[in-house]
N, CA, C and O of each residue as an XYZ file, in Angstrom:
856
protein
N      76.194     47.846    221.298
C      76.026     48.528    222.580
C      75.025     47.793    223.460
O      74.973     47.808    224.690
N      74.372     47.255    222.748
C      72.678     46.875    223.679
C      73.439     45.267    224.191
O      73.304     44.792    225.319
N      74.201     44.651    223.111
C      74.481     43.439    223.945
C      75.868     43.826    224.947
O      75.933     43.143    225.969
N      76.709     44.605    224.799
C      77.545     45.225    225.515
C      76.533     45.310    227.163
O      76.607     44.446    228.038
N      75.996     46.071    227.207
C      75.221     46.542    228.268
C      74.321     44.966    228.689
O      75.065     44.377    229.473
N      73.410     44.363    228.520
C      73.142     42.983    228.687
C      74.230     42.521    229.271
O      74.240     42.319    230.485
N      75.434     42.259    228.397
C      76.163     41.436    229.160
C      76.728     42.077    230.860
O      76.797     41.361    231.859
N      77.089     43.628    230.813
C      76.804     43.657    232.050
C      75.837     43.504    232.669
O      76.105     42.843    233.673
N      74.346     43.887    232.586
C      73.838     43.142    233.103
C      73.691     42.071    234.098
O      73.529     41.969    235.314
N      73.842     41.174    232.871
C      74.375     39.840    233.670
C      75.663     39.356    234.592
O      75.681     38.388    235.353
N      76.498     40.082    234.382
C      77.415     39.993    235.184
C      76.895     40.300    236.414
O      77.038     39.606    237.422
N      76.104     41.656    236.319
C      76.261     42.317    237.928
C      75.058     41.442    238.374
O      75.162     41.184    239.573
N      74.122     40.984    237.895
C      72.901     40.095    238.425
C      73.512     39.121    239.213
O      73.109     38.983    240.368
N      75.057     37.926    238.487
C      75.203     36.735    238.582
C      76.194     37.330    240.022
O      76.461     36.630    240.998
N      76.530     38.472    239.868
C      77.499     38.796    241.120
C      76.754     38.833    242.324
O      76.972     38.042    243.241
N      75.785     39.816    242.371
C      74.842     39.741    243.211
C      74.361     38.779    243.606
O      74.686     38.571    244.775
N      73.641     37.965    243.148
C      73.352     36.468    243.222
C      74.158     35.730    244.625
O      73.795     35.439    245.765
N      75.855     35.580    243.593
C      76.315     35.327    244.438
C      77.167     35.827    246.081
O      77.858     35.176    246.865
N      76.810     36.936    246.077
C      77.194     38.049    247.353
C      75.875     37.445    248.336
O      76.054     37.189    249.527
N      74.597     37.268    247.683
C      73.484     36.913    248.604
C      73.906     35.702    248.995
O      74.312     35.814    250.152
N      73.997     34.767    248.669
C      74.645     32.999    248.375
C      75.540     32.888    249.682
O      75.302     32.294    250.734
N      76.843     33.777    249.226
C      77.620     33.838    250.370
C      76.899     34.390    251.531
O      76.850     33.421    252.289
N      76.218     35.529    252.210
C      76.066     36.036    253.200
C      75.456     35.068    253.612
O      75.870     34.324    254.501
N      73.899     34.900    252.741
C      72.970     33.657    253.410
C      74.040     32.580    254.222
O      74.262     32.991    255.360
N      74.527     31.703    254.001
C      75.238     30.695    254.272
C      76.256     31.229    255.436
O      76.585     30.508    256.378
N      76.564     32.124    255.323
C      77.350     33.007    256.508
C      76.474     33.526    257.802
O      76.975     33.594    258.924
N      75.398     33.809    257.579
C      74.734     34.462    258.856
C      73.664     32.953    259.207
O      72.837     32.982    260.118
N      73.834     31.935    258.478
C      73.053     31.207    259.142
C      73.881     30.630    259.682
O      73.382     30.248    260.741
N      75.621     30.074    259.569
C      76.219     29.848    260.558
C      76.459     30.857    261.789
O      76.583     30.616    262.989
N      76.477     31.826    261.223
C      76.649     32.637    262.618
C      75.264     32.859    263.774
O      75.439     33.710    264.646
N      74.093     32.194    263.762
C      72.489     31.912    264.189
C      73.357     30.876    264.440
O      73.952     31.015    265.509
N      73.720     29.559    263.615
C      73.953     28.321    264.600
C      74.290     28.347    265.748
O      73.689     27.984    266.759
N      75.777     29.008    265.542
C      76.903     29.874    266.482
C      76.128     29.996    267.970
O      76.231     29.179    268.884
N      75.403     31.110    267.976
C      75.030     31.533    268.870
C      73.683     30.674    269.395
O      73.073     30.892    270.442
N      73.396     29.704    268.455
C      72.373     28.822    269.421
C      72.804     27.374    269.839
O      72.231     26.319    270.114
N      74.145     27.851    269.750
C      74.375     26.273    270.579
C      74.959     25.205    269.399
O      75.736     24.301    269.704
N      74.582     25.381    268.295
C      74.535     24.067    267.148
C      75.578     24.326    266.198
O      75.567     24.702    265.026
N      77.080     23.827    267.551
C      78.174     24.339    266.934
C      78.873     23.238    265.673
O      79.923     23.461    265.071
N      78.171     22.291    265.527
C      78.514     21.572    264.512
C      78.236     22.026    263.192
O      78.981     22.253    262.239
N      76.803     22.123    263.366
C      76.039     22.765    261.872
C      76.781     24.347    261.633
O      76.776     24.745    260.468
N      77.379     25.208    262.632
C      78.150     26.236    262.224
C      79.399     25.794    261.909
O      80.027     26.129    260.905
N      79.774     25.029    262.778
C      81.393     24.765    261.880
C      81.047     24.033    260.276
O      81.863     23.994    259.356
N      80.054     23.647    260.243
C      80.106     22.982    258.677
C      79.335     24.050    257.889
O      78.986     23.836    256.729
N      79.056     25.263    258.559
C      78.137     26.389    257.164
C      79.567     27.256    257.027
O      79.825     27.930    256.030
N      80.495     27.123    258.243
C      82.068     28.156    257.909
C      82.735     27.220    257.203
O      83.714     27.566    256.542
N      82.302     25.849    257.230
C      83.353     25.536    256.581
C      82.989     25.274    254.955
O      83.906     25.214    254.136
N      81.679     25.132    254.579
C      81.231     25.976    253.412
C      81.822     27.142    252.243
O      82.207     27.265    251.080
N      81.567     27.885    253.540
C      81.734     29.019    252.639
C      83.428     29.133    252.371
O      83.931     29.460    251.296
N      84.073     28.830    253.450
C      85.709     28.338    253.427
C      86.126     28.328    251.938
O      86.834     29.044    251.230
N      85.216     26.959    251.728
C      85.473     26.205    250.269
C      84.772     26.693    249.172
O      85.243     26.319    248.098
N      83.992     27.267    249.118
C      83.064     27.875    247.903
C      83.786     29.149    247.616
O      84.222     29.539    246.533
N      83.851     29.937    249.212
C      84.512     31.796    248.962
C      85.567     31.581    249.346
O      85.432     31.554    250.570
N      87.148     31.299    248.983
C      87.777     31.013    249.785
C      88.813     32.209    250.102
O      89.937     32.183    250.604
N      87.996     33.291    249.610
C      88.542     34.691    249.993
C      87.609     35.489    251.608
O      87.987     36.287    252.466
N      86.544     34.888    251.413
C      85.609     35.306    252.602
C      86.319     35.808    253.689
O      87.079     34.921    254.076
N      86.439     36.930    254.437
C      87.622     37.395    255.142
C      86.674     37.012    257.100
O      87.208     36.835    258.195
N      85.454     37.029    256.773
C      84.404     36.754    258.214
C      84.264     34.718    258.209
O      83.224     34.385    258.777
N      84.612     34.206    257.993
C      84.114     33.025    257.779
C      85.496     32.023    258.934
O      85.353     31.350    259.955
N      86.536     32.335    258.236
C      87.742     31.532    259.332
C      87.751     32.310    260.587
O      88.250     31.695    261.530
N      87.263     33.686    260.886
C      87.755     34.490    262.687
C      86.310     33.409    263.311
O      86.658     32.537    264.108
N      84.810     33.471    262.969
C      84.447     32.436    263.044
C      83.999     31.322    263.871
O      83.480     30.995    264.939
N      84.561     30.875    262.625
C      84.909     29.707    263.128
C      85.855     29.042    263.914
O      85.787     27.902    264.374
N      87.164     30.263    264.068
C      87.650     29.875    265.285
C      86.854     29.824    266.833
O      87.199     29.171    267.818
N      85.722     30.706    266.690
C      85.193     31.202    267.983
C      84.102     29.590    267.954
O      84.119     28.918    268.986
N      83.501     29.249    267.133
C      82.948     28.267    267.130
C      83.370     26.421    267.451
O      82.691     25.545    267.986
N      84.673     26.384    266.894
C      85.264     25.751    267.155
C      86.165     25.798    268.745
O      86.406     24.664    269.157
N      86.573     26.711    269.473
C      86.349     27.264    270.568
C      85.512     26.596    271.936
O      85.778     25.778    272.817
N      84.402     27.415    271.572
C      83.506     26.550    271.951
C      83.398     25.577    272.285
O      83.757     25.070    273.348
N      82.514     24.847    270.819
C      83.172     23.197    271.112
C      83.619     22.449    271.841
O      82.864     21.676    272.431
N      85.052     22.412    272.064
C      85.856     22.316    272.672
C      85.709     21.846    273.785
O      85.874     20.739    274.298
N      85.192     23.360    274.285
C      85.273     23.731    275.863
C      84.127     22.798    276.634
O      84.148     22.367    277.786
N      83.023     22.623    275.492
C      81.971     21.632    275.718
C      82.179     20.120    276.004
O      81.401     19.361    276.582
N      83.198     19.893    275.561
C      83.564     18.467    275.128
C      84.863     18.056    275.276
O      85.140     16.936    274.846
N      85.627     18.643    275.731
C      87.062     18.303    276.179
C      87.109     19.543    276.981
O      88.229     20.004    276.758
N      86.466     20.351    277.822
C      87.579     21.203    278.867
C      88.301     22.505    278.027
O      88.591     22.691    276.845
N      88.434     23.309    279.290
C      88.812     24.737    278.695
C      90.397     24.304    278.581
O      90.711     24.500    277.406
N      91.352     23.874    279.203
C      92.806     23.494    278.863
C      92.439     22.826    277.131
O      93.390     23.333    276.537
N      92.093     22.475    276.653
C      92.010     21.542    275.087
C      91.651     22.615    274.583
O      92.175     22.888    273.503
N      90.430     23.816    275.286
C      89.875     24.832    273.748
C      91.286     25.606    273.740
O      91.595     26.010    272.619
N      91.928     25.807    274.460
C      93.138     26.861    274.817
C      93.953     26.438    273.517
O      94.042     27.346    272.690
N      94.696     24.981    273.101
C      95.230     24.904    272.738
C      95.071     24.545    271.377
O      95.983     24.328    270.580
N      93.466     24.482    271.098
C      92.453     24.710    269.396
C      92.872     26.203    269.325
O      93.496     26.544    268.321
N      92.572     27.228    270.377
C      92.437     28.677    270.074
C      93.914     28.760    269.354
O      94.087     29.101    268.184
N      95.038     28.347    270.366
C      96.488     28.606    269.495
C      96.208     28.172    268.037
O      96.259     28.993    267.120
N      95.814     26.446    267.772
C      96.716     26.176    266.355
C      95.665     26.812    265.549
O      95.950     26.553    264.380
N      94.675     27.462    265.589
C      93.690     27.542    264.953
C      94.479     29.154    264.584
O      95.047     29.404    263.521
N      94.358     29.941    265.548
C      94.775     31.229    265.301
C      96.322     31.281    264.497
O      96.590     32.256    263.794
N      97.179     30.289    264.646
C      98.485     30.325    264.027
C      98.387     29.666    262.395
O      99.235     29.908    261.535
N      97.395     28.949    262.217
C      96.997     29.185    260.536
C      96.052     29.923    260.371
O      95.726     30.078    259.194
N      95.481     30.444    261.112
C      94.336     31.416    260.575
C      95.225     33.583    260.072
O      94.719     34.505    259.432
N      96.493     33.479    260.728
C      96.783     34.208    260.801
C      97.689     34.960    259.342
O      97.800     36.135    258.993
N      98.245     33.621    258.728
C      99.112     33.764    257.702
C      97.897     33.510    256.339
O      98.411     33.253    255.250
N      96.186     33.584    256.395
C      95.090     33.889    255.476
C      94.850     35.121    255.260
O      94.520     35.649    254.198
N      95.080     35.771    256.665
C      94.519     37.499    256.728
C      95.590     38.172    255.826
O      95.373     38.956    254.902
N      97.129     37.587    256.398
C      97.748     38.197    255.955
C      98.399     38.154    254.250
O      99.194     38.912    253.692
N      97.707     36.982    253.777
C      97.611     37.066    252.451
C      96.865     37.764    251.625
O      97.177     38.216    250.524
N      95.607     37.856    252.342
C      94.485     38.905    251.539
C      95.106     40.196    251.533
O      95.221     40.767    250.448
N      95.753     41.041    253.149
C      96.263     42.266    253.028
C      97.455     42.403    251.557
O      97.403     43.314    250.731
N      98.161     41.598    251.547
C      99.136     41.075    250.683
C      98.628     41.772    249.412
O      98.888     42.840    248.857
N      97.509     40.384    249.085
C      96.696     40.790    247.618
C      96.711     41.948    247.365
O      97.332     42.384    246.396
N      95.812     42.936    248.442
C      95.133     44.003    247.910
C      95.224     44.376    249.835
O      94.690     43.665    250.687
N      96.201     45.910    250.176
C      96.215     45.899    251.164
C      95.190     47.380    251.398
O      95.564     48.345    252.065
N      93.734     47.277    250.628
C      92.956     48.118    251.400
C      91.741     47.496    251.983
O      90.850     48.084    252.597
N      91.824     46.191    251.703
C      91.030     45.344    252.309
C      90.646     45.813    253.691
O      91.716     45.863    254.298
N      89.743     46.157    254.448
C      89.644     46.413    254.979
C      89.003     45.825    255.957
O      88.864     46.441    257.014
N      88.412     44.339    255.786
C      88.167     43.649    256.461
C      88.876     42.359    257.034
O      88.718     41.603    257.993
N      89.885     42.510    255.784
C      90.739     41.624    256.506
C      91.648     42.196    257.761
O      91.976     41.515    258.733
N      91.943     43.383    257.579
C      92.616     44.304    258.768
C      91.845     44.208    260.062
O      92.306     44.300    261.200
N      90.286     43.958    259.607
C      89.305     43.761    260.907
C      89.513     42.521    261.495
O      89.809     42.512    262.690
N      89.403     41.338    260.817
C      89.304     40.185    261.767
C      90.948     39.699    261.537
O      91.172     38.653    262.145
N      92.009     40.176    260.871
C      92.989     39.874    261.293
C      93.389     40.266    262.929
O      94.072     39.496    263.604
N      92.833     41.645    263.494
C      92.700     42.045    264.417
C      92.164     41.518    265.432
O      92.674     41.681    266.541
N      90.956     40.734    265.249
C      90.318     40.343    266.027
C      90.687     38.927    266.507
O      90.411     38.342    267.554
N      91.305     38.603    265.564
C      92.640     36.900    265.653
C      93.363     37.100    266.639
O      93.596     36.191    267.436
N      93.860     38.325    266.780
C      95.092     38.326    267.659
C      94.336     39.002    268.865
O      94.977     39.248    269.887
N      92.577     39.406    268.758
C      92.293     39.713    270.402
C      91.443     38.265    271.124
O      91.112     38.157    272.304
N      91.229     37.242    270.012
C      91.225     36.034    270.510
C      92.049     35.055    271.121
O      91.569     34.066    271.675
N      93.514     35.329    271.033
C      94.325     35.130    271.202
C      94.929     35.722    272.667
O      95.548     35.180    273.583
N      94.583     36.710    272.504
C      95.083     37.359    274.119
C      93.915     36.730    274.607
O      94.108     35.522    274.470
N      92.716     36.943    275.146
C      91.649     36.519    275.630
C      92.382     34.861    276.540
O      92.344     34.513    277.721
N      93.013     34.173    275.235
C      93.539     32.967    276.107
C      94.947     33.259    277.103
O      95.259     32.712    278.161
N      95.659     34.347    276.319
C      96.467     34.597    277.302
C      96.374     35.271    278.843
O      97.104     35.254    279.834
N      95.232     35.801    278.542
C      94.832     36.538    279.409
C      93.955     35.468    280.973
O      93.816     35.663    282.181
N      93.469     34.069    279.725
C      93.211     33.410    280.902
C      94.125     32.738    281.794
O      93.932     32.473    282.980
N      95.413     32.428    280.903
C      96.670     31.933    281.169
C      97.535     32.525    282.543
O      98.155     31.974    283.452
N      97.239     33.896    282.196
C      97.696     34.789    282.748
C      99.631     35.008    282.660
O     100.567     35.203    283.435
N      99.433     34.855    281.468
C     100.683     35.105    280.522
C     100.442     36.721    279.858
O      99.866     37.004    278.808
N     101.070     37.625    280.822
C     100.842     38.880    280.501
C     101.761     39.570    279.552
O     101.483     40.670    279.076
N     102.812     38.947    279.290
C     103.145     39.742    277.911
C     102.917     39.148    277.170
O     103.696     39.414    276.255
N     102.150     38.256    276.842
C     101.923     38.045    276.118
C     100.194     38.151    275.680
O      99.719     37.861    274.582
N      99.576     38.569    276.690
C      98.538     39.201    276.586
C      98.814     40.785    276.156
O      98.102     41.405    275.365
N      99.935     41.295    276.800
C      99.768     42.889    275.950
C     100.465     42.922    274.422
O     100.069     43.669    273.527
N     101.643     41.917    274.284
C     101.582     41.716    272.472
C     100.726     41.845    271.624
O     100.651     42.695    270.736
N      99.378     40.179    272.104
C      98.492     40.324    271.070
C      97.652     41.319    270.754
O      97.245     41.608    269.629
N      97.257     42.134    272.368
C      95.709     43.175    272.178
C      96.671     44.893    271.255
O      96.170     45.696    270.468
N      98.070     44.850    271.808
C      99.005     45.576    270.747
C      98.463     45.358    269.324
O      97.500     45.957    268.845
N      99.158     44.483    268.750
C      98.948     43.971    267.422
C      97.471     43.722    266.904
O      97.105     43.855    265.736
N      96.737     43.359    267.912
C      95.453     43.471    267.495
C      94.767     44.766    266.816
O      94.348     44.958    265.675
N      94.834     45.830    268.323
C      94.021     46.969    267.937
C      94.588     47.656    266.713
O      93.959     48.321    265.889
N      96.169     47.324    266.737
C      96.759     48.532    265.728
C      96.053     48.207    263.899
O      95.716     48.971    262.995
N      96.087     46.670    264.040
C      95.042     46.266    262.918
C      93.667     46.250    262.807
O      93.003     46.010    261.798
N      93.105     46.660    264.464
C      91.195     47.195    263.727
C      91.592     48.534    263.354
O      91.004     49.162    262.474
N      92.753     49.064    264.119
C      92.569     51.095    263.825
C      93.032     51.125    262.118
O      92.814     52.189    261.540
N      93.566     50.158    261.431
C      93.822     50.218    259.863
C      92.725     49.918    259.424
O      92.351     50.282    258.309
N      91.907     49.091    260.348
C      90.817     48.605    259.205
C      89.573     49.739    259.634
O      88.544     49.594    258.972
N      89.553     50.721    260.545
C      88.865     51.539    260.573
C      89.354     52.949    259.367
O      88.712     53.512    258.481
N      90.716     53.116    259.856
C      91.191     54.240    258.738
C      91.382     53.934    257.480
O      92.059     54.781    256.897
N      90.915     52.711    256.594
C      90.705     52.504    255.502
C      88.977     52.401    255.063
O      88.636     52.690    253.917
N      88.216     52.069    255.846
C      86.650     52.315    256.012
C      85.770     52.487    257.508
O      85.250     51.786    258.376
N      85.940     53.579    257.241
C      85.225     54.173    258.414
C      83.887     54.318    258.404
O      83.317     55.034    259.228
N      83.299     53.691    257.525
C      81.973     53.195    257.800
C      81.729     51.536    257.966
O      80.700     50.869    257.859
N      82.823     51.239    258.209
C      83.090     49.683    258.518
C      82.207     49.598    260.320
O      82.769     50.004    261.338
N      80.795     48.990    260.300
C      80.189     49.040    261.598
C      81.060     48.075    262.646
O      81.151     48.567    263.770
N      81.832     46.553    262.435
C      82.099     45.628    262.728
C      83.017     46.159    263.961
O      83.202     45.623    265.054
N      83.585     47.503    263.395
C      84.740     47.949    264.147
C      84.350     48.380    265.914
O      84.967     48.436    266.978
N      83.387     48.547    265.575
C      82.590     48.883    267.011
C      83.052     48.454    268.000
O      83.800     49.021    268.797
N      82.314     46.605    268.036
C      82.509     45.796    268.837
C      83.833     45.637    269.469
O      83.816     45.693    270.699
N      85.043     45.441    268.868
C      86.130     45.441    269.959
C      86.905     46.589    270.230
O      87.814     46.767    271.041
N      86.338     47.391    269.340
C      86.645     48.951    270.000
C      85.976     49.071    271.139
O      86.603     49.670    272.012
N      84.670     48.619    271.491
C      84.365     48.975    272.564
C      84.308     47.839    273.536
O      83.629     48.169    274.508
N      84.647     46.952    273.603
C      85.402     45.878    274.702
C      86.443     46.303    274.542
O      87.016     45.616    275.387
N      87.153     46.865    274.157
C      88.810     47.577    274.532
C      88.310     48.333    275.838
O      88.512     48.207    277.046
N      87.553     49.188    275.020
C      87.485     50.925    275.990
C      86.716     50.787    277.171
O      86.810     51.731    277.955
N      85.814     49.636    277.566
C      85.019     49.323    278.508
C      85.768     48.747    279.614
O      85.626     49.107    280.783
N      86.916     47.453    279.042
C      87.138     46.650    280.316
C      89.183     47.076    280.216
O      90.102     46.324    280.540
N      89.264     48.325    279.732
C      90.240     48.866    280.238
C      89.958     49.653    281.103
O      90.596     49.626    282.156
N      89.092     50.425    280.939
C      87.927     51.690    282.124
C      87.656     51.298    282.875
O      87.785     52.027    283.858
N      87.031     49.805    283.171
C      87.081     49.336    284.785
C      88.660     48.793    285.196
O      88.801     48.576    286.399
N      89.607     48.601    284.514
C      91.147     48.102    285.195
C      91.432     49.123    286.102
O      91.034     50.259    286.355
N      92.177     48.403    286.462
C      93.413     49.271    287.973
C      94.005     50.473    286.700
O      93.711     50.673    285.521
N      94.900     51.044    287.604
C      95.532     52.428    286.923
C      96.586     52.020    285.906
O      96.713     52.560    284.807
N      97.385     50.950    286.397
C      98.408     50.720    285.481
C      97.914     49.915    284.385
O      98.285     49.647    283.242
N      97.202     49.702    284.941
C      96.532     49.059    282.719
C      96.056     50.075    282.133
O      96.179     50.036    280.909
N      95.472     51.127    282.625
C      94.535     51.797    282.082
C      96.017     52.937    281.607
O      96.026     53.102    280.387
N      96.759     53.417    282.068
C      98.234     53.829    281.298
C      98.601     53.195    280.582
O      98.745     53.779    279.508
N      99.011     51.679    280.557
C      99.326     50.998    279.410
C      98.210     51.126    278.198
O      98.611     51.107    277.034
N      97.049     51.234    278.441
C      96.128     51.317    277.335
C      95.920     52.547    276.717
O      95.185     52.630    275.733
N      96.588     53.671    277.272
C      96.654     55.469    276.729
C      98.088     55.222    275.932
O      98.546     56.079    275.176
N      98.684     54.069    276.163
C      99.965     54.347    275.092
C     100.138     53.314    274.256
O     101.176     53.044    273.653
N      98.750     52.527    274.208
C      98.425     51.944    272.658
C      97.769     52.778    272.220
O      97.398     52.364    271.122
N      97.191     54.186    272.479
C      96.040     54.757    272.059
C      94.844     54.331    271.930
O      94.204     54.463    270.887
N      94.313     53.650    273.205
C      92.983     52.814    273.725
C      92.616     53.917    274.625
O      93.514     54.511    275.222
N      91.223     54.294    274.801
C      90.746     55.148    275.278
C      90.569     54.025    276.590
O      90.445     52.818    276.382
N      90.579     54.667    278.045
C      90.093     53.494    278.890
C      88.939     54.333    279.698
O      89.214     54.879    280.766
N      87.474     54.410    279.049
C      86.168     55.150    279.109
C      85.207     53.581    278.971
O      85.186     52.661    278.153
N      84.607     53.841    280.022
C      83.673     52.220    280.093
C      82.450     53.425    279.360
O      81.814     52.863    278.468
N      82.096     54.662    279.530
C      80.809     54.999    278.612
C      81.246     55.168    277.341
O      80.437     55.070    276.418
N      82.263     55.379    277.159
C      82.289     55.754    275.598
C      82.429     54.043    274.923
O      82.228     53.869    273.721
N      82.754     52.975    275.757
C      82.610     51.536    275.873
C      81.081     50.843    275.273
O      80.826     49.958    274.457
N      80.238     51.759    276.151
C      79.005     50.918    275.563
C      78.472     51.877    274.825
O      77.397     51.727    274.244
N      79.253     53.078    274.771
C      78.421     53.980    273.627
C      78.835     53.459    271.585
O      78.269     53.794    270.545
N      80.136     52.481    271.875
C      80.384     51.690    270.442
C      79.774     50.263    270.666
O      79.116     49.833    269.719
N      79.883     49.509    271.712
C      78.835     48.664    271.639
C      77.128     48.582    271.465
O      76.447     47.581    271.240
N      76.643     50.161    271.672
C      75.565     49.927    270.965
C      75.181     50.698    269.718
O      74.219     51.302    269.244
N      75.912     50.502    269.549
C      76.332     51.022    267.816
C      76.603     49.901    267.047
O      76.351     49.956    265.843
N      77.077     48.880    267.535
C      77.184     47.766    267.352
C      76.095     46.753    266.966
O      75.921     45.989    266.017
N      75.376     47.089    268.190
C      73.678     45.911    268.100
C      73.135     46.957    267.048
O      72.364     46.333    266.319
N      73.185     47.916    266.762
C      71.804     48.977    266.086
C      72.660     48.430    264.664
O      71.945     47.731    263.945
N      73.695     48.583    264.288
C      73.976     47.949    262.984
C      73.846     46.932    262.662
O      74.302     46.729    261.537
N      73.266     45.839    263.286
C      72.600     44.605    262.911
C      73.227     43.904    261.681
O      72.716     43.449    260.658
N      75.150     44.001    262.346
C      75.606     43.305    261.636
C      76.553     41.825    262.229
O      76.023     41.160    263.118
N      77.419     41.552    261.889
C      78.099     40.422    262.318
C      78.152     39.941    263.962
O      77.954     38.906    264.598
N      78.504     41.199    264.206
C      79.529     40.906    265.740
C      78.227     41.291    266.791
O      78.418     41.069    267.987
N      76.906     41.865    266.364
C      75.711     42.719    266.892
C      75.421     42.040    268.147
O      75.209     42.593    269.226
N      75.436     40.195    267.792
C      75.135     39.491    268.909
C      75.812     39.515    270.117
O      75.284     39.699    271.214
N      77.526     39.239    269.800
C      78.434     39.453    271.244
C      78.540     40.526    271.608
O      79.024     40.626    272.735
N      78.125     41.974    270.811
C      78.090     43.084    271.251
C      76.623     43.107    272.673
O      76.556     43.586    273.805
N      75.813     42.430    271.921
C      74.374     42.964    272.908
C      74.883     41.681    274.051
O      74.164     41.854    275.036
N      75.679     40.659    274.276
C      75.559     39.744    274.929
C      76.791     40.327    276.100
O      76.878     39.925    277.260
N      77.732     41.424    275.415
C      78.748     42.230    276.350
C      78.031     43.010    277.161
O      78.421     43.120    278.323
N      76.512     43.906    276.612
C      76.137     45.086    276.771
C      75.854     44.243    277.750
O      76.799     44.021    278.507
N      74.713     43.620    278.014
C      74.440     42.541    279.093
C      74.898     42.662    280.476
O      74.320     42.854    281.546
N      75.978     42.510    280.165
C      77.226     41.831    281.239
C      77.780     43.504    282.066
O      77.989     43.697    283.264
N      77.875     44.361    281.066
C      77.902     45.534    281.158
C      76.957     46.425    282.241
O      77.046     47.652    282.273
């Protein structure tokens, strides 16, 4: 019994261990991220890529990082067309994890959030059905990854850039967005975006950098 118990023990120590391992290496790319030092973040996502290669926060990302980039160094027409190929293999990962094990619930999150990166370019395009496809398909996969953990904080953030910058649209978006079941309320908007920064988790930064703008 006593080495029975030891050996868990050790299991749950060496697990832990490595849950810290991964995050560390994850939130210090996501600090790169946001300070500019999009190289050293694309190489801490692409890290963990290869070490966790289940990590469900590590490829949405690094698309946004790689993004970037881009836009720095070749022009917003070149990030446009990283955002496509990036999002069109990034898309058939999410949907393997749901696959695995479909209560994952974070993969339902940033699979979601793939396809509202994705409109974002359509939207600059101004390719409108195809901007209301993706933010479709998007939300319907944060609202799974909320109704499978609803203490999932992450969900905040583009719940409430939904509900904010549908609430300032003209009327006919803001109907199209009552029959995805998108609330179009700019307060109830920053009332999940700062729910967002107070959970001082992933997305906390573009949440307080929306509130901002807000």
């Amino acid at each position: 019994m006593k080495i029975k118990l030891a050996n868990l023990f050790f299991i749950f120590t060496f697990l832990y261990s490595q849950y810290l391992q991964e995050n560390q290496l994850l939130w210090k790319g996501v600090e790169n991220l946001y300070n500019y030092k999009l190289d050293l973040a694309i190489s801490n996502f692409d890290s963990v890529m290869t070490i966790y290669p289940e990590n469900p926060v590590a490829p949405f990302v690094k698309i946004a990082a790689l993004w970037l980039s881009t836009q720095i160094h070749e022009g917003y027409d070149s990030s446009y067309s990283v955002i496509y190929s990036q999002v069109n293999r990034t898309i058939p990962f999410y949907e393997s994890l749901i696959e695995k094990n479909d209560k994952n619930a974070e993969a339902f999150l940033y699979l979601g959030c793939t396809y509202g990166i994705r409109a974002r370019v359509d939207l600059a395009r101004k390719e409108w059905l195809n901007v209301l496809y993706s933010s479709y398909i998007g939300y319907r996969k944060i609202r799974n990854a909320e109704f499978l953990d609803p203490g999932l904080v992450d969900v905040n953030m583009p719940n409430g850039l939904l509900e904010y910058y549908s609430g300032m649209s003209s009327l006919p978006v803001q109907v199209l967005a009552n029959l995805f079941s998108i609330s179009p309320n700019k307060e109830k908007g920053i009332e999940h975006l700062m729910q967002a920064v107070e959970a001082k988790s992933y997305s906390w930064i573009e949440a307080a950098m929306t509130l901002v703008y807000c």
